[in-house]
Structures are given as structure tokens and as C-alpha cells.
Steps between C-alpha positions, in 0.01 A plus 500: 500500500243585217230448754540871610396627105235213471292544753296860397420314196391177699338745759270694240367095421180418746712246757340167380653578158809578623503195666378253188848742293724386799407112481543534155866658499656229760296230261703616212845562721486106470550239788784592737676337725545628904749758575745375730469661833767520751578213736391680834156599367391139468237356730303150557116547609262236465799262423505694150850718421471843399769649331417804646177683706372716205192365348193579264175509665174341352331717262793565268486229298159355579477217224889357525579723177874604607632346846858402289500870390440651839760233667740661202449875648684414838179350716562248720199333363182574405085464618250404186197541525205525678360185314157364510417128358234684229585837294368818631479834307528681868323834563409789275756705346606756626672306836840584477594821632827693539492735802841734352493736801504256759733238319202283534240251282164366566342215339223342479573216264280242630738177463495541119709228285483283229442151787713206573567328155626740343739635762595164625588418144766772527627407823560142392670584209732675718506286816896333396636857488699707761316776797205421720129614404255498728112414379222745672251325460045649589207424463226573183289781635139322414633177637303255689756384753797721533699236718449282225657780255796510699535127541500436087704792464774300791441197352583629114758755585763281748699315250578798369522756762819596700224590741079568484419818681136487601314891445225521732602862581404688140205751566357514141306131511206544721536261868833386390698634815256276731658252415758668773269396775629258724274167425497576143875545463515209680333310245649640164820440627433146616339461141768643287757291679291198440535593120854582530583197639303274271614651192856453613525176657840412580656785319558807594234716684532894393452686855172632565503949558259655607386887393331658748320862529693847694151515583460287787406537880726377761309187561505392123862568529575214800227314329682453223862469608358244720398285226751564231735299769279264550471428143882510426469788213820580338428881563257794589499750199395862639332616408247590182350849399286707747140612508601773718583850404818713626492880379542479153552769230425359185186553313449125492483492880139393519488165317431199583748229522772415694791805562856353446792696504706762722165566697492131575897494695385598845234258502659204314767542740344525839281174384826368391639563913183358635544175339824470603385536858145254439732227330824587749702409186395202444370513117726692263346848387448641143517880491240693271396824441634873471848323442678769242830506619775289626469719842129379474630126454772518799212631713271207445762242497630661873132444610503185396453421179724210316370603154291808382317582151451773276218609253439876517825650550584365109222704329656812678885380455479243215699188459833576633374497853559178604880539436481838628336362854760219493827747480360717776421218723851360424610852666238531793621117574859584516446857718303324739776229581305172318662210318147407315146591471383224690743594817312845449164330525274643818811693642316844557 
């Protein structure tokens, strides 16, 4: 509720700053424990149960700072991260842009974080408590071997990940979104598996998601459907920021980066659709991008989405909005004539 009075202050801040001020707030809130969520808005993917679809999407909390914290403001659970196995300061400052007209932000981070040891140390010092986190997990920009990135970053992250979501879709580290090509997503996957899998041994094996790009063409689309069931992947995240630019007013229009945001809906949701078709339903679907509202949420969920994320839409309408999302979907579920999210699941 204070949100409203905070955020002119926050706003007249450059948007990294704001940023470092709102990881430092839920630091200090102190660890929380989930909100309970309503029966009927529970759902299994990946053979993981979420207490309900609302989650954080990567970039948040990039080093594993506050996952309890976010899991205490209502989300369902919540997407560290992107890590890479050595630190990396990122790109230049300024990257972070806040597009107010057009409810929009562009950024051009560059994978920045403070590398594996130190977030993992966080994540194992909470691995016994409550809510799922997910581990993003990338690749050092000036690395040698990528795959081999992604493969240390499996095979260090699974014992403590609810799941590792594998970025190969962020547009600020040059070449990384080849890696959406078919023979060399092919490969990584096989690779980080591998990892996975070692790491783990007879215990249990976080699902492998996969982040892809709205950017693609309809081959890369059936490309990779086609192997994420092949592989088995617990899910299909769509999608990441665009390169593309929809009219925009905001002075900030012209930078570089990747646009997320109310710009991004249209797009993020038709990609959303086509995967639906490509995998005919047969890997579960993570809904990203432009998602403000809960009429936003109940629109990606009815084209087929079992869980969807959030990043944006809290700069603009601060922490309160994963609660906010979950009371309007609780209405939009019972209008429409559903039991539970997941009966709502690809119904449009």
C-alpha cells in the first residue's frame, strides 16, 4: 500500500540503483516463510508442486540474495539468477532502463553476478526450508566452451535447485542465442543433463527448463519443441526479452538491450500459442513477459501456460503484485466456471 508514495522517490533513482535499494529492503524484511495460497491454485509440473502459478523471473534476484523473501510476498516461487561458474561485472553502466510511458524496461545487463560460490553458498544454506527456487543458470561471456559453462553450472546447481533453467535466449552476451540452433541445442542439452545426472546420482534430479527467445522463426520454433520432448525437459519457459522494437514513446526507446514489459504481451503471448501447437501439449509451458495483471495471467494460462513469471510489472506496481495477481485470478477462475488453475490450463 505504501508502494503508491514510494515509487516517485524510487523513480527519480537511475533504475540499477533502485534495484540494489529494493534487494536491500526484502534483505532486511528478514527470511519469510510462503504465503499460503488457496487449494485450487495449486499445480504439479515437472513432478515439482507449486503452490500456486505466480512466479519471479530471473533477473530479480540474480545472486540468490532473497528467494525466502520473495516466496514471503505471495509468489509461488521464485527464479535466481542468471548464474555463471566465474564472477562477471556484466556490461557498462548505464544498462538498466525504465521506459515510464510505455510501462516498459530495457536492459542490457550482460549476465552480471557475483558466480557460483557465492550464490550456491546461499542456496544451500537454505535448501531444508519451505517454497521452490529455481537456479538460471549461463554462461561467462569470454568463455572458452559455453556448453561446458552450462554443464558446471548443472552439475553445481542440482542439489540445490527445485529446477535449473538454462538462458540461451538473453540478447546482451554476444552469440549466446545460437546456442538455439538445432545441433547446438542438441548438444548443451545432452551436456547439461549429463551433469545433472552425475551430480545427482540416485537422488533427486531438479527438471531441466529451458528459456528460449520471442524472437524466433517458425522453423526454430518446431525445432525446438521437437527436441525439448525428446529430451524429457520439465518445461519450455517463453519467452526472454526482445531485440525488436514496437512503437515506443519513451525517450529511452533507442537503447540497446532487450525490451521487457507491456510492449513485450503480444509477442510473449503469440510465442507462448505457437509452442503450444509445436509441442501439442506435451511439455508444460512457463509464461513470461508483459504479464502485469491477473487478466494478463488468465490469458497466458488459457493459452496454455501451467505457470507464468513476473519481473517488470513490480518496478511499475511494487511488491504487492503477486497477491494482487493471485486475488484477481481467484475471481477470473471462478467467472469462467473452473475448479483450479490447472483445469484452466490451455482452455482458450
Amino acid at each position: 500500500m505504501l508502494y503508491p508514495l514510494l515509487r516517485p522517490a524510487l523513480f527519480r533513482l537511475d533504475a540499477e540503483t533502485a534495484h540494489g535499494l529494493a534487494l536491500k529492503a526484502l534483505a532486511l524484511s528478514g527470511r519469510r516463510r510462503p504465503l499460503d495460497s488457496p487449494p485450487e491454485f495449486r499445480c504439479e509440473v515437472a513432478g515439482l508442486a507449486f503452490p500456486n502459478p505466480v512466479g519471479m523471473a530471473a533477473g530479480f534476484d540474480k545472486d540468490a540474495q532473497v528467494p525466502d523473501a520473495l516466496l514471503g510476498l505471495g509468489f509461488g516461487f521464485a527464479e535466481v539468477g542468471s548464474i555463471t561458474p566465474l564472477p562477471q561485472p556484466g556490461n557498462p553502466r548505464p544498462r538498466l532502463f525504465r521506459l515510464v510511458e510505455d510501462g516498459a524496461v530495457i536492459n542490457r545487463m550482460g549476465f552480471n553476478n557475483g558466480g557460483a560460490e557465492a550464490a550456491l553458498r546461499r542456496l544451500r544454506a537454505r535448501a531444508a526450508r519451505p517454497g521452490i527456487v529455481g537456479v538460471n543458470v549461463g554462461a561467462n561471456k569470454d568463455s572458452h566452451d559455453r556448453v561446458a559453462d552450462y554443464a558446471t553450472m548443472a552439475r553445481l546447481a542440482a542439489p540445490v535447485a527445485g529446477y535449473l533453467a538454462v538462458n540461451i535466449s538473453s540478447p546482451n552476451t554476444p552469440g549466446l542465442r545460437a546456442l538455439q540452433d538445432e545441433s547446438a541445442l542438441t548438444g548443451l542439452l545432452d551436456a547439461v543433463i549429463e551433469a545433472r545426472d552425475a551430480a545427482c546420482g540416485a537422488g533427486r534430479r531438479p527438471p531441466v527448463f529451458l528459456k528460449v527467445a520471442p524472437d524466433l522463426e517458425p522453423a526454430d520454433i518446431d525445432a525446438i519443441a521437437r527436441i525439448a520432448i525428446e529430451r524429457r525437459l520439465g518445461a519450455l519457459i517463453v519467452s526472454n526479452t526482445t531485440i525488436t522494437r514496437p512503437a515506443l514513446a519513451s525517450r529511452h526507446r533507442e537503447e540497446a538491450g532487450g525490451l521487457s514489459g507491456a510492449p513485450l504481451r503480444d509477442l510473449a503471448q503469440q510465442r507462448l500459442r505457437d509452442f503450444r501447437k509445436a509441442t501439442g501439449g506435451a511439455v508444460p509451458l512457463v509464461g513470461v513477459g508483459g504479464i502485469a495483471t491477473a487478466k494478463d495471467a488468465w490469458a497466458r494460462i488459457r493459452a496454455g501456460a501451467s505457470l507464468v513469471q513476473l519481473y517488470s510489472a513490480m518496478v511499475y506496481e511494487g511488491p504487492g503484485i503477486a497477491r494482487s495477481i493471485g486475488r484477481g485470478l481467484a475471481a477470473l477462475m471462478r467467472r469462467d466456471g473452473f475448479t483450479s488453475i490447472a483445469e484452466a490450463v490451455g482452455s482458450e
